[in-house]
Each structure stands twice: as structure tokens, then as C-alpha cells.
DSSP file (Angstrom, degrees, kcal/mol; ACC not computed):
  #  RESIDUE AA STRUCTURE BP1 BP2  ACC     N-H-->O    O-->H-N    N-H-->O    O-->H-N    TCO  KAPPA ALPHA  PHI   PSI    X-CA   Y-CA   Z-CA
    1    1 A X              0   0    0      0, 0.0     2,-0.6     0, 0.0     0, 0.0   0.000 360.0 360.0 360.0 123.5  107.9   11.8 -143.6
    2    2 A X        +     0   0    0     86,-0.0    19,-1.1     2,-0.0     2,-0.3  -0.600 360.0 178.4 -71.5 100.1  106.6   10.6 -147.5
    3    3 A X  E     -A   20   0A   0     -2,-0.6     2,-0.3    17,-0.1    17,-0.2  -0.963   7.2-177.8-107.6 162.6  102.9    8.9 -147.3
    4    4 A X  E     -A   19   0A   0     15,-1.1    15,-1.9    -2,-0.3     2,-0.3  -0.984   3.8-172.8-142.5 130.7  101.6    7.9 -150.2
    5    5 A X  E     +A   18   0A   0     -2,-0.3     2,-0.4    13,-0.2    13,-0.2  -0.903  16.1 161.1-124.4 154.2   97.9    6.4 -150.1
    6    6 A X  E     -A   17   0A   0     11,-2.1    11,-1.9    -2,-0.3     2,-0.3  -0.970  21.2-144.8-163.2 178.8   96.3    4.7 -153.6
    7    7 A X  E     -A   16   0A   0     -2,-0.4     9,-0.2     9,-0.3     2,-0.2  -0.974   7.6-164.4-162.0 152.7   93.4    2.2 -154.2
    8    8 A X  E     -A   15   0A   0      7,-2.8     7,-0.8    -2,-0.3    71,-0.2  -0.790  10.0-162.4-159.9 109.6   92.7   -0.4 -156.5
    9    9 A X  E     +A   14   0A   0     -2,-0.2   100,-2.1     5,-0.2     2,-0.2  -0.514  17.6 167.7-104.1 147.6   89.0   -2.3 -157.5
   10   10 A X  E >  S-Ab  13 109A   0      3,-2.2     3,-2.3     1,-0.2    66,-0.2  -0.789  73.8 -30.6-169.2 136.6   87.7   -5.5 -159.1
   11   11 A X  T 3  S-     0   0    0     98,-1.0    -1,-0.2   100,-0.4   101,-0.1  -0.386 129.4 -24.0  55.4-147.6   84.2   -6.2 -158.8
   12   12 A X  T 3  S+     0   0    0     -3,-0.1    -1,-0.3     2,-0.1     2,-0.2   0.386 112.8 102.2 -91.1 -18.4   83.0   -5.0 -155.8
   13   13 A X  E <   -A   10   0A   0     -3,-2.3    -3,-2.2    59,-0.4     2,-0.4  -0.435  45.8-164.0 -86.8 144.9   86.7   -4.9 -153.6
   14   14 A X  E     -AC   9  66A   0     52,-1.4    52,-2.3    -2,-0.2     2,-0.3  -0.987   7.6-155.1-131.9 133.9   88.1   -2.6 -153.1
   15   15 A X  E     -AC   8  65A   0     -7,-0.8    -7,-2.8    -2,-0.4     2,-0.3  -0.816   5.3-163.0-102.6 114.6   92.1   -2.1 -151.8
   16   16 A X  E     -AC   7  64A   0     48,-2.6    48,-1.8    -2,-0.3    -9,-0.3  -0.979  13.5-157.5 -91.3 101.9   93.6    1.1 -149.9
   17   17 A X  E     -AC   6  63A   0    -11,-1.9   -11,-2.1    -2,-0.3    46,-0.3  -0.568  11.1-174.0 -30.7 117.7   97.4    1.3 -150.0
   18   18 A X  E     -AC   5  62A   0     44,-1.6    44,-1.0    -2,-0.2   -13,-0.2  -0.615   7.2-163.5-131.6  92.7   99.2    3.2 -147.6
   19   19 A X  E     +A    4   0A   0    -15,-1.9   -15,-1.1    -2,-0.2     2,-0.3  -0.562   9.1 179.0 -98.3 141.0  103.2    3.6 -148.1
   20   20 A X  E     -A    3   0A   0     40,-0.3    40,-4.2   -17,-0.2   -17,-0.1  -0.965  43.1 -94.7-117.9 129.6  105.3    4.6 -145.6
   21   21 A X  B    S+F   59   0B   0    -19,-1.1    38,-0.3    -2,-0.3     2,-0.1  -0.223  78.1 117.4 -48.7 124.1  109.2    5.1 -145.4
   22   22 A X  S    S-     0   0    0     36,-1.2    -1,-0.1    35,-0.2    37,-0.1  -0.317  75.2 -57.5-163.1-137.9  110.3    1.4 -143.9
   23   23 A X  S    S-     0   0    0      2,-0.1    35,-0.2    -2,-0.1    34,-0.1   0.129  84.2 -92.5-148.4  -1.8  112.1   -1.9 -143.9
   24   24 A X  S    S+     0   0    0      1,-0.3    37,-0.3    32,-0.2    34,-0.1   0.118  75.0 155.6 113.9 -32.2  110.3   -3.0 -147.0
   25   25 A X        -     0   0    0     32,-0.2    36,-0.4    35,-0.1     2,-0.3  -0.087  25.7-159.2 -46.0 145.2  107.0   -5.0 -145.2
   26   26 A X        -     0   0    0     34,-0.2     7,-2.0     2,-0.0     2,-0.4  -0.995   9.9-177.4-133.7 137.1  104.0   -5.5 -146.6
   27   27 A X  E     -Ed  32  62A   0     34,-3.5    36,-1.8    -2,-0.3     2,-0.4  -0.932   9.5-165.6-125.8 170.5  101.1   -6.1 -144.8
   28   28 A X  E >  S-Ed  31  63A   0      3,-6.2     3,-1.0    -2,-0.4    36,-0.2  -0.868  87.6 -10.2-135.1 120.8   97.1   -6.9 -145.8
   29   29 A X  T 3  S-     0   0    0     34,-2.6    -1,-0.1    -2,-0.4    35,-0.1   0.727 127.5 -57.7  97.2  23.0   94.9   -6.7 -143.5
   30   30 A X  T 3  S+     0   0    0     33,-0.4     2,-0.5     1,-0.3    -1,-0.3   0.549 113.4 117.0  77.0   2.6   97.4   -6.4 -140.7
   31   31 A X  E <  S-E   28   0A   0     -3,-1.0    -3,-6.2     1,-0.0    -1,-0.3  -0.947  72.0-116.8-114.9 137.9   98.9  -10.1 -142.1
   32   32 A X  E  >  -E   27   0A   0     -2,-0.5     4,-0.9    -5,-0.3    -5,-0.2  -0.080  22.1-125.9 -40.0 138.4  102.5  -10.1 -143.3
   33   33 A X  T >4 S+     0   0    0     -7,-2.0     3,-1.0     1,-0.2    12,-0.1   0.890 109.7  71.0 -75.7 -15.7  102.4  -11.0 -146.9
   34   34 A X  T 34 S+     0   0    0      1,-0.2    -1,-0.2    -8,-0.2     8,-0.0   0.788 110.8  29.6 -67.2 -34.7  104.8  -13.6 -146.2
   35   35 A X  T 34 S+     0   0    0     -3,-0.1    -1,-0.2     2,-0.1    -2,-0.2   0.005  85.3 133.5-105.3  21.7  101.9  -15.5 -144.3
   36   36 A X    <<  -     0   0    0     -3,-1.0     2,-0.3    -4,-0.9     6,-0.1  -0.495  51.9-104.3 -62.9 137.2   99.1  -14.4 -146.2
   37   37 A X  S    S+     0   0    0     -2,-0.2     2,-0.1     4,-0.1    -2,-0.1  -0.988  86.6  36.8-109.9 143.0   96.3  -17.3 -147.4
   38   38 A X  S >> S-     0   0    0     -2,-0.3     4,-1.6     0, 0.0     3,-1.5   0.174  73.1-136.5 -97.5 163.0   95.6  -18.6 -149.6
   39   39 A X  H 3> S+     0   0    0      1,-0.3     4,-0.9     2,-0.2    -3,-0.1   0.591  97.8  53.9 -74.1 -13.5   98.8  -19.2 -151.5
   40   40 A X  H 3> S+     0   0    0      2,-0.2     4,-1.2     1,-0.1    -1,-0.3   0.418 110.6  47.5  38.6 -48.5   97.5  -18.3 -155.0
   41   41 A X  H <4 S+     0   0    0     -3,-1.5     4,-0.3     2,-0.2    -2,-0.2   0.722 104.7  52.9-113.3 -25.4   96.5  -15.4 -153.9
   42   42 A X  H >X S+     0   0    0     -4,-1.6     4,-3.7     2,-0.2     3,-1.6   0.924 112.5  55.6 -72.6 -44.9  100.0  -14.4 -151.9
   43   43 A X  H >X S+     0   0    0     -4,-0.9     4,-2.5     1,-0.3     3,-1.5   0.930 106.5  49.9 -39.1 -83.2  101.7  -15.3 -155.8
   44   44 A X  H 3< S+     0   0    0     -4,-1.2    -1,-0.3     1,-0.3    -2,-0.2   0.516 116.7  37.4 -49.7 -17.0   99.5  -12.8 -157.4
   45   45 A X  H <> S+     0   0    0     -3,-1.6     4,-0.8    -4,-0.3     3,-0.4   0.684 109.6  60.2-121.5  11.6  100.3  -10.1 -155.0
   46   46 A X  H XX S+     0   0    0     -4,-3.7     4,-1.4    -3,-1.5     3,-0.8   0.936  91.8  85.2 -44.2 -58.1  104.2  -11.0 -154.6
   47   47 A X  H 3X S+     0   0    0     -4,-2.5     4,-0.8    -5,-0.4    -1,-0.2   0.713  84.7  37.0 -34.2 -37.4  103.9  -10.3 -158.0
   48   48 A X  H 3> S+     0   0    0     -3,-0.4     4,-1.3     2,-0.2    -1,-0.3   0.868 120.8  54.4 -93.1 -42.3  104.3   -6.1 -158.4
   49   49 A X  H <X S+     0   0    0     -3,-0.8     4,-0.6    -4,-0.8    -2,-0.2   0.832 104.9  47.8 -55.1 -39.3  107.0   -6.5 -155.4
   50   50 A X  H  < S+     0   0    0     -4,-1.4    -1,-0.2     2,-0.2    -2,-0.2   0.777 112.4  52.6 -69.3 -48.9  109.2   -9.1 -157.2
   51   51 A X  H  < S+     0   0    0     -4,-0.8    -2,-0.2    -5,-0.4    -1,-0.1   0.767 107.0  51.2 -57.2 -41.9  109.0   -6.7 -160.2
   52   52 A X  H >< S-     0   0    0     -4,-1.3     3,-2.1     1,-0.1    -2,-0.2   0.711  89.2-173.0 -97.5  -9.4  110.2   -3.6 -158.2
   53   53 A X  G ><  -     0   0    0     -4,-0.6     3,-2.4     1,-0.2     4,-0.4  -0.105  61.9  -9.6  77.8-158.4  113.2   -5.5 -156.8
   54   54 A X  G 3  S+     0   0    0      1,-0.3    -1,-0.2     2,-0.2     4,-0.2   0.325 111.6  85.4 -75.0  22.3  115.0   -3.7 -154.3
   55   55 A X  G <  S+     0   0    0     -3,-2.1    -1,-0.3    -2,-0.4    -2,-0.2   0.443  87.3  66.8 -96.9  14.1  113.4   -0.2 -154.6
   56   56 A X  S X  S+     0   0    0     -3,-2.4     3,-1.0    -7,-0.2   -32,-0.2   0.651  80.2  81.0 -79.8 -16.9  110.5   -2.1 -151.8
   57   57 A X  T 3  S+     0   0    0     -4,-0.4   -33,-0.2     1,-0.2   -35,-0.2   0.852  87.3  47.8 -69.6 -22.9  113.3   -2.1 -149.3
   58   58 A X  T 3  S+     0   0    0     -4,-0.2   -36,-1.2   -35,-0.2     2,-0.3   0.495 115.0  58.6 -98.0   4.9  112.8    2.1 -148.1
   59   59 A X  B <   -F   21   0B   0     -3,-1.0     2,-0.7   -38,-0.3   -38,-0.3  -0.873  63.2-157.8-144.1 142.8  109.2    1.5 -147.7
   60   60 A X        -     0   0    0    -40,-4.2     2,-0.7    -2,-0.3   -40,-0.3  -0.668  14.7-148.7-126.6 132.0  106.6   -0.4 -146.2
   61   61 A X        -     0   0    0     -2,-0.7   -34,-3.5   -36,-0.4     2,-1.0  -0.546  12.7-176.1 -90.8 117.9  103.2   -1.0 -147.3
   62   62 A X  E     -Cd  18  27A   0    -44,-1.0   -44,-1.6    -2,-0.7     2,-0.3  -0.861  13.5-175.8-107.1 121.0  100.0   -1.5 -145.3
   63   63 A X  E     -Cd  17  28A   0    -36,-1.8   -34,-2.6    -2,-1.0     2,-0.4  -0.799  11.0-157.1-110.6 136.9   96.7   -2.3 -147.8
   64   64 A X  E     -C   16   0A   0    -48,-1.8   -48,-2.6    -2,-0.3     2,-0.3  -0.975  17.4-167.3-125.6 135.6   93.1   -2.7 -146.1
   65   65 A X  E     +C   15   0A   0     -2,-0.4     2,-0.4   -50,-0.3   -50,-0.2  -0.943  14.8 158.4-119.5 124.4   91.0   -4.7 -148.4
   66   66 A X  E     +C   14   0A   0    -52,-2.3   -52,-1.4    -2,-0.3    -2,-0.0  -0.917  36.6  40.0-145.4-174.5   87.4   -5.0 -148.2
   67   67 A X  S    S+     0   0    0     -2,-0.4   -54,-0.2   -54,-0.2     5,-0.0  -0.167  86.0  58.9  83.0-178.7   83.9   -6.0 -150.3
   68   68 A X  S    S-     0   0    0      4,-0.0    -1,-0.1     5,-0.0     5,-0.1   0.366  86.9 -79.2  57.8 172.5   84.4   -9.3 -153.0
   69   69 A X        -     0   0    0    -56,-0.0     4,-0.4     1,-0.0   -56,-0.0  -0.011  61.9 -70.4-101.0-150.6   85.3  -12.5 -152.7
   70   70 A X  S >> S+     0   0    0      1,-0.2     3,-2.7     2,-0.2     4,-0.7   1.000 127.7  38.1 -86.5 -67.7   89.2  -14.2 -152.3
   71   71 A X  H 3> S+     0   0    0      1,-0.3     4,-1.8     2,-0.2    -1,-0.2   0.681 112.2  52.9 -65.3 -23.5   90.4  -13.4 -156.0
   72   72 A X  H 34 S+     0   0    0      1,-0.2   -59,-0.4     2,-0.2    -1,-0.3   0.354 108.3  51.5-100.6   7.7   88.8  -10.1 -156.5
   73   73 A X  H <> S+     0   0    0     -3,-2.7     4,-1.9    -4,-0.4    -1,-0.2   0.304 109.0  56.9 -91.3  -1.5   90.5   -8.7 -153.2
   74   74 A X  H  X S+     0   0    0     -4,-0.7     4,-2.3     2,-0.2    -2,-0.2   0.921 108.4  42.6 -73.0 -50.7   93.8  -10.1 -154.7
   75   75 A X  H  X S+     0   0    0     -4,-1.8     4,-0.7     1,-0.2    -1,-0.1   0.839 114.0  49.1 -71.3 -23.7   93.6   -8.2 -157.7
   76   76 A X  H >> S+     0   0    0    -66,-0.2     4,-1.5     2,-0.1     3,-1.1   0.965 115.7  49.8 -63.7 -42.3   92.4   -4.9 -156.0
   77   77 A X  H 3X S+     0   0    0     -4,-1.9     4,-1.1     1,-0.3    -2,-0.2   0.492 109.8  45.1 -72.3 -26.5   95.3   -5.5 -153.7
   78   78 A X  H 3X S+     0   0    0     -4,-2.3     4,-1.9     2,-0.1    -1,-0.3   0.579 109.8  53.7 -89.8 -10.8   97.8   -6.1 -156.2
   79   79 A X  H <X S+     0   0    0     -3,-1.1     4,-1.5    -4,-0.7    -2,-0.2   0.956 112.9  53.3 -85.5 -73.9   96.7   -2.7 -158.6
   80   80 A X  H >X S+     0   0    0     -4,-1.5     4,-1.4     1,-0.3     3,-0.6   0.630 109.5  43.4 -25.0 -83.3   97.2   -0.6 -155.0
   81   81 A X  H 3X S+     0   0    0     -4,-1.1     4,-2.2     1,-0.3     5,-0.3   0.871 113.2  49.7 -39.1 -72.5  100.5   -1.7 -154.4
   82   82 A X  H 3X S+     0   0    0     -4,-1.9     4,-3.0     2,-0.2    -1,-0.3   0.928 114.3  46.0 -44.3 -36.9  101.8   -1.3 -158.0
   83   83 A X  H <X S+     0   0    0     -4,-1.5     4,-2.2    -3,-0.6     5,-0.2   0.945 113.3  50.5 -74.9 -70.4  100.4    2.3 -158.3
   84   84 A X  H  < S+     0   0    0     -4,-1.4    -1,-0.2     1,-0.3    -2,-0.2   0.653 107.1  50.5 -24.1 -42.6  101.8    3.2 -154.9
   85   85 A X  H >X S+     0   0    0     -4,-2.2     3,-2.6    -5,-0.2     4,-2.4   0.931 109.0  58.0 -69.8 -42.0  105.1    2.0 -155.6
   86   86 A X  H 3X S+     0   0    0     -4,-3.0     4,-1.3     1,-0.4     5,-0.3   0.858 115.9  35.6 -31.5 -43.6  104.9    4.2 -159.0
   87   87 A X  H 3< S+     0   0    0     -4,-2.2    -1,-0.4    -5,-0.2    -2,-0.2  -0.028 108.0  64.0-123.7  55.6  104.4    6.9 -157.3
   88   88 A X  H <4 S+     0   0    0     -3,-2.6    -1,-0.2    -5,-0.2    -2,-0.2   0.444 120.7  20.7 -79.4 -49.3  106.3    6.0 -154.8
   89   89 A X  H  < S-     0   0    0     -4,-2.4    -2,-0.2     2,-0.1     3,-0.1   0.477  87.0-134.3-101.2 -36.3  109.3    6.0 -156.9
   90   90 A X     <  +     0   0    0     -4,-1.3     2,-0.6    -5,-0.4    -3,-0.1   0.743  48.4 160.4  42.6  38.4  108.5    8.1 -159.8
   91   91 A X     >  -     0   0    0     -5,-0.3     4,-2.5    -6,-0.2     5,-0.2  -0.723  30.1-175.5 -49.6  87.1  110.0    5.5 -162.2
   92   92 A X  H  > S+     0   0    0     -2,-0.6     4,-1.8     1,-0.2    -1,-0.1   0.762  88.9  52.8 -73.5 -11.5  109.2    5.3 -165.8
   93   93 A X  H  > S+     0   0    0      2,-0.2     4,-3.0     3,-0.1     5,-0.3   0.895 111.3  50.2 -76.4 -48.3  111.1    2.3 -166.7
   94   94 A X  H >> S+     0   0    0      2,-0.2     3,-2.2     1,-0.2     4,-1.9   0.954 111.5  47.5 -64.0 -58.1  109.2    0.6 -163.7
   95   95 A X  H 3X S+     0   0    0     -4,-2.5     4,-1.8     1,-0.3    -1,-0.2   0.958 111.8  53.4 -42.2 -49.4  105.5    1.9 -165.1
   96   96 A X  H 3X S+     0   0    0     -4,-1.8     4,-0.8    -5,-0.2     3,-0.4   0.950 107.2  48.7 -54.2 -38.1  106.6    0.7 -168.3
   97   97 A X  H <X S+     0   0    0     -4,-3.0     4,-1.6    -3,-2.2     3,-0.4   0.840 111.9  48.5 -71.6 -31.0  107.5   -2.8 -166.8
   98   98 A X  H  X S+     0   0    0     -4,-1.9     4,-1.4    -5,-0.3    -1,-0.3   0.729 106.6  54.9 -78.4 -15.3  104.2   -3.3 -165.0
   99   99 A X  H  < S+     0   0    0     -4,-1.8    -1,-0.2    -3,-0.4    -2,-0.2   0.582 109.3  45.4 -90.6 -17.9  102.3   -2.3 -167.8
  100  100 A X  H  < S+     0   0    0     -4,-0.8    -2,-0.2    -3,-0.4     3,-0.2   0.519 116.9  48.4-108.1 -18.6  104.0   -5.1 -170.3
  101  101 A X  H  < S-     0   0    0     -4,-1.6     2,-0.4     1,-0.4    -2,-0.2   0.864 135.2 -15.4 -84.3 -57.5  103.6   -7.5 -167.8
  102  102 A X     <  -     0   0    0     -4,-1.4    -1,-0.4     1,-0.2     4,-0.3  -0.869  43.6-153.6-115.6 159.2   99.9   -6.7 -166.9
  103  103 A X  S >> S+     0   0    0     -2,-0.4     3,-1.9    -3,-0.2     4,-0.6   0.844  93.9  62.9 -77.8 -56.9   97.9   -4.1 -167.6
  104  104 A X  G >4 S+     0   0    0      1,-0.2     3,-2.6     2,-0.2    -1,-0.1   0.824  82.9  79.1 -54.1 -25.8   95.6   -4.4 -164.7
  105  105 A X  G 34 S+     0   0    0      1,-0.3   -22,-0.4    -7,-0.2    -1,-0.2   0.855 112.9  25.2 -53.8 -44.8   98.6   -3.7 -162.1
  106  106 A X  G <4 S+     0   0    0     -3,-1.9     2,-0.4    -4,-0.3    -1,-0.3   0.081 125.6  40.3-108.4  34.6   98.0    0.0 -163.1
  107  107 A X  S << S-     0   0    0     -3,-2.6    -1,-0.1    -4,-0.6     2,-0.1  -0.876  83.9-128.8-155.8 132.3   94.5    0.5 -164.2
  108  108 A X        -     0   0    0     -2,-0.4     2,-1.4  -101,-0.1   -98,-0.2  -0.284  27.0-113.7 -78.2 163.8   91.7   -1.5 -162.2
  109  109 A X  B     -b   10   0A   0   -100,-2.1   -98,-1.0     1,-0.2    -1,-0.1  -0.677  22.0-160.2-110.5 124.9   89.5   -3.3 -164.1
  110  110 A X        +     0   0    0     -2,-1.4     2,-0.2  -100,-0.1    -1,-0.2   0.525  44.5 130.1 -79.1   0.4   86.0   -1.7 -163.8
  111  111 A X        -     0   0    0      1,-0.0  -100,-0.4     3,-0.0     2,-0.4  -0.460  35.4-170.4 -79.4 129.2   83.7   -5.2 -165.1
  112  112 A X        -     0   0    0     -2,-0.2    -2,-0.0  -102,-0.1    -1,-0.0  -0.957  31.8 -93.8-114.7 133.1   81.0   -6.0 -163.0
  113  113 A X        -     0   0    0     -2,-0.4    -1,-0.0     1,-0.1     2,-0.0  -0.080  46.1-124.9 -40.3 112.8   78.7   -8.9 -162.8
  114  114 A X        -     0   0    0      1,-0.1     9,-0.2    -3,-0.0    -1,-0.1  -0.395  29.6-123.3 -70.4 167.7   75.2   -8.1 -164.9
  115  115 A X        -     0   0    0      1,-0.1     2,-0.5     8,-0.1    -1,-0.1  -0.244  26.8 -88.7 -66.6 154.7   72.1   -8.4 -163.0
  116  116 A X        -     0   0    0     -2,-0.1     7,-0.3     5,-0.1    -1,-0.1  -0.708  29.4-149.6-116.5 174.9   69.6  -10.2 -163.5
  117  117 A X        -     0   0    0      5,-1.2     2,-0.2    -2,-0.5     3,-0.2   0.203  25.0-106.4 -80.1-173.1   66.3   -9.7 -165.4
  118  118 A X  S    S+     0   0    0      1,-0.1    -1,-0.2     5,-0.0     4,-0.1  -0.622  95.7  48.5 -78.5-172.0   63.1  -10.9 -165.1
  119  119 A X  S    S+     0   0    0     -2,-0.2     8,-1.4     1,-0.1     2,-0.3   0.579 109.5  44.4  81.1  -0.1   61.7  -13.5 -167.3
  120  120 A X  B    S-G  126   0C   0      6,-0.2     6,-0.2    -3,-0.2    -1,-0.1  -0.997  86.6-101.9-170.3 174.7   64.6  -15.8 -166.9
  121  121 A X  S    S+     0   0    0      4,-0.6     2,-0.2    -2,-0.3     5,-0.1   0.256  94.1  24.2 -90.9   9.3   67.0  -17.4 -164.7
  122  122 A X  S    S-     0   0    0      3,-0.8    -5,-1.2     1,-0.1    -2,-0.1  -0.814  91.5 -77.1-147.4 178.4   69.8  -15.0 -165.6
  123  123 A X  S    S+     0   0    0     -7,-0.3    -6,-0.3    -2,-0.2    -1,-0.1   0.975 125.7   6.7 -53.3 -58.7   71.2  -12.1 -166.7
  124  124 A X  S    S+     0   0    0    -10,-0.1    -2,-0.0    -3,-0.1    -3,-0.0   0.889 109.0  99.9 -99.5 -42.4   70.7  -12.7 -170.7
  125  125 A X        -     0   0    0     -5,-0.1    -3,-0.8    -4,-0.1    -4,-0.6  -0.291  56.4-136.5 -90.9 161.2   68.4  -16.4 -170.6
  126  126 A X  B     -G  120   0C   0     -6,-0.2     2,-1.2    -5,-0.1    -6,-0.2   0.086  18.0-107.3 -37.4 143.8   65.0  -17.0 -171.0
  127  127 A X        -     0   0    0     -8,-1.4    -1,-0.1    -7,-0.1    -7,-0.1  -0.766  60.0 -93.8 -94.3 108.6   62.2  -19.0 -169.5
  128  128 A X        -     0   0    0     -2,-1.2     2,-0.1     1,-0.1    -1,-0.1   0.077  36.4-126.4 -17.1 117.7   61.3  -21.9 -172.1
  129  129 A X        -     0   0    0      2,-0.0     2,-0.3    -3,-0.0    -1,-0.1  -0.598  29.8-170.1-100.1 139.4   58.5  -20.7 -174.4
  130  130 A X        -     0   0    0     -2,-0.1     0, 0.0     1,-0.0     0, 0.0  -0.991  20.0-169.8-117.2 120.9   55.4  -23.7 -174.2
  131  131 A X              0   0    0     -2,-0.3    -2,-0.0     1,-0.1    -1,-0.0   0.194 360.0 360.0 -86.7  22.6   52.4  -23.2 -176.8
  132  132 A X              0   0    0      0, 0.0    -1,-0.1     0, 0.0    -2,-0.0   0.089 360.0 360.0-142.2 360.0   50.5  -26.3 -174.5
């Protein structure tokens, strides 16, 4: 039996992929994508499945997602899936296709919120200089 396990960050979430020989299902988090919410966020990871067309049907993929907020488990969840199907498949026409629609679908995108300083109310500003 083929597993194939893969992971995929933004910000602080992080996405584990785990494909199994199947019927095509995808779940996150133990929810069917079909009834995943919010709907925004089901689009965005429809998105690498719709792309691989009927090579999803011989496997089915179970993602645990954790850390981040709504959108930045979306985006881990959708770089997992695409790399998992990649090498899932070993398709170079398909890496090429995800890659001209998004980049991020195979490479996670490592930017993180800076911290902040003292001396100001942010990362880069300043507390208003008074000479009185």
C-alpha cells in the first residue's frame, strides 16, 4: 500500500498531508472538503484538486492542520495537498501547471509577522518625539 505524507506552512500553520490509495476524498481535520467552512477557504483549497483532474480519483487525502488563523491554515493546507499529489503522481506537466498558476501551491511561503520593538507601538513606528 503507497503513503505519501507532506507538509505545507504560512505564518505560524502548519498542514500535514497524508495520501492514501482511495475513492478520491479529501478530508481536513476529519471534515469532508465538500463541507468544509468557511467557503473562501473551501475555493482556495478545491483549487490544487480541480487542477489535478481525475488523477485525485485513486487516492484519498487526509490533512491535519494546526497553529494560525482561518486563511493561513488554508494556504498551508492547499501547499500539502499540491506537493502530495506531485509526488503522488510523479507528473511534470502537473508540477509545471501548479507552478504557473501559483507558486505558493509548491513552495510554502516562509514570511512572518515582525515583532515588535520597544519605543513604539509597532514593529517599525515610533513614539512621538516632544521637546515640552
Amino acid at each position: 500500500m503507497k503513503i505519501i505524507n507532506t507538509s505545507g506552512k504560512k505564518k505560524t500553520a502548519t498542514a500535514r498531508a497524508t495520501l492514501k490509495e482511495g475513492k478520491g476524498v479529501v478530508r481536513i481535520n476529519k471534515v469532508p472538503l465538500e463541507i468544509y467552512e468557511p467557503h473562501l477557504a473551501r475555493l482556495k483549497i478545491q483549487e490544487p484538486v480541480q487542477i489535478a483532474g481525475d488523477l485525485i480519483k485513486t487516492m484519498n487525502i487526509d490533512v491535519v492542520v494546526a497553529g494560525g488563523g482561518t486563511m493561513g491554515q488554508t494556504d498551508a493546507v492547499r501547499t500539502a495537498i499540491a506537493k502530495g499529489i506531485v509526488e503522488w503522481t510523479g507528473d511534470t506537466g502537473l508540477k509545471e501547471a501548479y507552478s504557473e498558476y501559483d507558486r505558493n501551491l509548491l513552495v510554502s511561503d516562509h514570511r512572518h509577522k515582525e515583532r515588535k520593538k520597544f519605543g513604539g507601538l509597532g514593529a517599525r513606528s515610533k513614539y512621538q518625539k516632544s521637546y515640552r
